[in-house]
N, C-alpha and C positions, 0 to 999 in steps of 0.2 A: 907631931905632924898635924897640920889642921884637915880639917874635914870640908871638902868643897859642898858645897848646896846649890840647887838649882835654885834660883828667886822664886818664890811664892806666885808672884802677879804670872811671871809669865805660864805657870803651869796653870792658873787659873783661864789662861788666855785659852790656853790648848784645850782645856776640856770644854769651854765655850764655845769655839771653834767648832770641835764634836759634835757639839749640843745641837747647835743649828745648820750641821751639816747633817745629823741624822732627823732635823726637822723638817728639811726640805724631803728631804729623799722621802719621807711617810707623805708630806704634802702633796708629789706629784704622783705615788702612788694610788692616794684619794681621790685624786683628779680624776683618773685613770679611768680608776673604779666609779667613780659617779658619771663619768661620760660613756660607761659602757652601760649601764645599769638604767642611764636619762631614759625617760621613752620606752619602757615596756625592752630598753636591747638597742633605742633607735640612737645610740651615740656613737660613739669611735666604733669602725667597724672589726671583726674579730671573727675567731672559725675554733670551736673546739672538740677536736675528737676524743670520744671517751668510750670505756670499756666498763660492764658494770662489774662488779665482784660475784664471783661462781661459787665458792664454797665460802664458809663461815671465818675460815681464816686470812680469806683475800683481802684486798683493799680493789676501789675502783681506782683506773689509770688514767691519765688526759695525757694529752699535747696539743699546746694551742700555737696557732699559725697565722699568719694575714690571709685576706681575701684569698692573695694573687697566690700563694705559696698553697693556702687547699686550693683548688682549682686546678693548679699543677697536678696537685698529688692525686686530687681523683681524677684526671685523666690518666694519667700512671696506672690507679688502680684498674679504672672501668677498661682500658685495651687489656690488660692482664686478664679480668672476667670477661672481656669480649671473644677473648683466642681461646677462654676454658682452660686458661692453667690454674695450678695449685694458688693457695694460699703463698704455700713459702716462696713461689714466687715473686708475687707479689710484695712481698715484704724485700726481699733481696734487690729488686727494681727502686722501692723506695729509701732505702738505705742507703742503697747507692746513690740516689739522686739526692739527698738530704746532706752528703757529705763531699758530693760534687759541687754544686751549688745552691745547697739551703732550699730547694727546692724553689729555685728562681730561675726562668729562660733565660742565660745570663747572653749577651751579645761579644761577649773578649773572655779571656781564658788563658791559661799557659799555652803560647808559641799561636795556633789556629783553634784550640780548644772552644768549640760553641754550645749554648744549649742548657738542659736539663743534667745532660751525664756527660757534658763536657767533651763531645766525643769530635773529631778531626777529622773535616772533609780530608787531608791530606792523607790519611790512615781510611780513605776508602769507608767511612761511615754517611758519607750522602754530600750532597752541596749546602752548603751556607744557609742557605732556604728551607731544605729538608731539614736539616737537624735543627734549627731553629722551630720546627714543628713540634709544639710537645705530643701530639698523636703519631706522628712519624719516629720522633724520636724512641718515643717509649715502646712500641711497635720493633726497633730496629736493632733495641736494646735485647726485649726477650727473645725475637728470632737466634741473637747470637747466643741466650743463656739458656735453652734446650734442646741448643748443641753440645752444650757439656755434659757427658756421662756422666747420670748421677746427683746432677745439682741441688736436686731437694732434698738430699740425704747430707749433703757437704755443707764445713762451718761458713755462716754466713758471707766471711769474710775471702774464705777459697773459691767460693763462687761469682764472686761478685768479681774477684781479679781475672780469673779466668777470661771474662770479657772485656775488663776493665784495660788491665795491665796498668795498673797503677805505680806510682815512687810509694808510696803508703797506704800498701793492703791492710796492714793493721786498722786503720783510721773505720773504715768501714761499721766494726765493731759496736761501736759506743753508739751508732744510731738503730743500733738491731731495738733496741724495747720500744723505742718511738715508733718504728717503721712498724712493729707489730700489733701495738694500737691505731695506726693510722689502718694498715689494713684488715685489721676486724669494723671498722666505722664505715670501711668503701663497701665492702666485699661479704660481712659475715658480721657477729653477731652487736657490733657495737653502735654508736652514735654521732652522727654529725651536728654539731651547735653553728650556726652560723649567725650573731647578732649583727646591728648595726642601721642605719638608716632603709626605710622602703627604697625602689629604685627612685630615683627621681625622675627619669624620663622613660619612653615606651620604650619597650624591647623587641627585638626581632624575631619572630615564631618560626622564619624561614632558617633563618640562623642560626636557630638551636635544633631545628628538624637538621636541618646538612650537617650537624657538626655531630647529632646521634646516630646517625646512617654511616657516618667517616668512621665513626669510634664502632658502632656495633653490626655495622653491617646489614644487608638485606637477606637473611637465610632463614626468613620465618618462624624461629622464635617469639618475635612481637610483632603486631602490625602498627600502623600510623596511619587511621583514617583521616580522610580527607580534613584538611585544614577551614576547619567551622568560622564562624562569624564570634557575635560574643561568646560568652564561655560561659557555663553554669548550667543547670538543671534546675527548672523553674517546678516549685511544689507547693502545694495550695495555693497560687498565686501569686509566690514569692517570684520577684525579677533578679536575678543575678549581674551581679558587680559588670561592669563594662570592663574587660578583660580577653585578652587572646588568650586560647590554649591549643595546647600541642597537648596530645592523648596518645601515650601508647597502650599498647592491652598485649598481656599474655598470650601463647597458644595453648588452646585448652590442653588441658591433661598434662602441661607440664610439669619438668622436674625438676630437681633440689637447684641445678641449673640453670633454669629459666628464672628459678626465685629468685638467686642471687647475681642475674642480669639486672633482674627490676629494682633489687636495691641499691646496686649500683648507681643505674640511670638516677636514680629520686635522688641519692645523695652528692653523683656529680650536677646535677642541677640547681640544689641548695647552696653548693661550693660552688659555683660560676652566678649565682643572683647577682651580684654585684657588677660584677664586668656584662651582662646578658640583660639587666633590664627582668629580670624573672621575681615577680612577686609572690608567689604561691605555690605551694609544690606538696601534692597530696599521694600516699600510698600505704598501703597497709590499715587502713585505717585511723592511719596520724595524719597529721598536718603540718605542713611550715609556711610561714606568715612573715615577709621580710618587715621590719621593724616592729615586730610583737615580740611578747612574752620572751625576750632577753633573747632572741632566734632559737630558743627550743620547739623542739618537735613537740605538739599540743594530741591530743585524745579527738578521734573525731568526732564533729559535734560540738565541737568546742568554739569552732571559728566557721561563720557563714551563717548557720542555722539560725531563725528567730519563732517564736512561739510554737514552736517543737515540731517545725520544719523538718526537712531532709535537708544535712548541709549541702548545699549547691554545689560546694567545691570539694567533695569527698569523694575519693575513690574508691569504686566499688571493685571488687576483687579479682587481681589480677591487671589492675588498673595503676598507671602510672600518669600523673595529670600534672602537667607543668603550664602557667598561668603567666602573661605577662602582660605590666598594663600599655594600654593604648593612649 
């Protein structure tokens, strides 16, 4: 019996093939990478939430998103900190929304399905318009899920159907460790990375005041003084950037509550720079600077200050300062 073989050349072909099919795939990866990296962050625009590591055995966690998809998701998160629910809330709103629609306001869906969590004016969840609101949405979402007795005790995936009434409550699952680094980055102790180009055009100050007042309401926790002219804190002489800001401030004496309102606000602000025109977003003593330092949160002092100034654009404590250029 002879023995067949495969010819030579054409196996040569095949691993050639390979060769420059795994060349490319590295090459656009480079690309990727260089266009996020151009510019101090100012290339392909990009959002990454991260957790840092707590004990010696952990590792830190990411999940990285577009613009439009954080944006979603801190709105998701900041109504969840606006109503003063749990974390695990929070996390079970974005799980859901993550495996509803990727965390996209999507416009079509199965049968009348719209939205963030894909819910059905015809199933009595609002009009076309409403659910299409990701503030509305996410708002109409947790109303329904502390109605269920118990939800922050039950597995992610039983609570989330509960409201849901999904074909595949299973599916839920697999975005439970995402969801929970997204919301430690909104909400508690993690990080929002936002790189990519500065805004290119001015932003609306009124627009982000109405849309913080929609999301957090007027119940004095923070106030919003009057909408100032330029923006900055002029110190030995120093003149501050031409620049709108929107300032909110703490109510004194507040709580663990009030803290994680304002970080909130800071990090749905950095997650909406892109669509908002928002160049600047300063609290706790950090800073974010849209097209620096790769969109990481900088030390303050770090951005604004010259010859050991006061940095202009630094928030003093208690202080939430969001910057847009004119």
């Amino acid at each position: 019996m002879s023995e067949t073989r495969e010819p030579r050349p054409r196996r040569r072909r095949r691993l050639l093939r390979a060769a420059v099919g795994l060349f490319v795939l590295l090459a656009v990866a480079g690309y990727f990478a260089v266009q996020r990296d151009s510019n101090g962050g100012g290339g392909a625009p990009f959002c990454v939430a991260s957790v840092d590591p707590v004990g010696e055995d952990s590792t830190s966690e990411s999940y990285e998103m577009s613009p439009e998809q954080a944006a979603n998701a801190a709105t998701i998160a900041a109504v969840g900190v606006a109503k003063g629910l749990p974390d695990r809330a929070v996390t079970i709103a974005l799980a859901t929304a993550m495996q509803e629609s990727a965390l996209r306001n999507l416009d079509h869906g199965d049968r009348d399905s719209l939205g963030l969590f894909q819910q059905r004016p015809s199933m009595g969840w609002g009009t076309p318009e409403q659910i299409t609101d990701p503030v509305y949405s996410a708002g109409i979402f947790y109303d329904h899920l502390v109605d269920v007795e118990g939800y922050s005790r039950l597995p992610l995936t039983v609570a989330a159907q509960k409201v849901q009434r999904s074909g595949f409550p299973q599916a839920y699952a697999k975005h439970e460790p995402d969801a929970t680094v997204l919301t430690a980055a909104f909400a508690g102790g993690g990080t929002l990375n936002c790189g990519g180009p500065a805004p290119a055009g001015p932003g609306d100050p009124e627009r982000v005041r109405a849309d913080l007042v929609r999301i957090f309401g007027k119940d004095g926790m923070h106030t919003l003084p009057p909408q100032g002219g330029q923006a900055g804190r002029n110190s030995g002489g120093g003149q501050a950037a031409p620049e709108v800001e929107v300032t909110l401030v703490e109510k004194r004496g507040g709580d663990e509550a009030v803290v994680r309102r304002s970080r909130a606000m800071a990090h749905w602000a950095v997650a909406n720079a892109k669509a908002m025109g928002i160049s600047r977003v300063s609290y706790d003593r950090h800073g974010w600077v849209g097209g620096q330092d790769r969109g990481r949160w900088q030390d303050m002092g770090a951005v604004g200050a010259k010859n050991g100034e006061e940095d202009p654009y630094g928030a003093r404590p208690g202080e939430v300062r969001i910057f847009m250029a004119r």
